[in-house]
N, C-alpha and C positions, 0 to 999 in steps of 0.2 A: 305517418312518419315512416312505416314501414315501407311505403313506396321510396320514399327520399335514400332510407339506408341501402336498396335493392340497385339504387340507379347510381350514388355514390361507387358502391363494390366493383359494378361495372365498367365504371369509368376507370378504376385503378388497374381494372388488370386491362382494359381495351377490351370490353367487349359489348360495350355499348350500340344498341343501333341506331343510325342517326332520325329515324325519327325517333326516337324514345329523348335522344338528345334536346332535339327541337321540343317535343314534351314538354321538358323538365324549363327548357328557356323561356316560354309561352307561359308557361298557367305556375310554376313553382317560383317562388322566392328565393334570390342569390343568396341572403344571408344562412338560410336554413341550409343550403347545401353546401357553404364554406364551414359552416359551423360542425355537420356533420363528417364532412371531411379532413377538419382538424382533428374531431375528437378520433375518430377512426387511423390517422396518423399517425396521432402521438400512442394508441393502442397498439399499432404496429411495433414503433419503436421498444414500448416496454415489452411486450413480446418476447423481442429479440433480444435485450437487455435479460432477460430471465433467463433466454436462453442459452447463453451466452455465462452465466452465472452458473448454472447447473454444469454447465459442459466443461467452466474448468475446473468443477469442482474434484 
């Protein structure tokens, strides 16, 4: 699983390489890296959302 979150992170900021790409498309499951990627999203957003709170406080 810790590979999945390592190659998601990557992908979000571009710095993926593309064979690591091909990797993940070959031998990993689409759904696990949608899933991973949503939750890491929506992790983002509350983040910001915190942040964002704090700051006008």
């Amino acid at each position: 699983m810790w590979e999945v979150v390592k190659s998601v992170l990557a992908a979000f900021f571009g710095v993926q390489k593309e064979q690591r790409r091909c990797e993940d498309f070959q031998h990993g499951r689409a759904a696990v890296f949608i899933t991973v990627g949503l939750l890491m999203a929506m992790l983002l957003v509350v983040l910001v959302a915190l942040v964002a709170v704090v700051a006008a406080r």
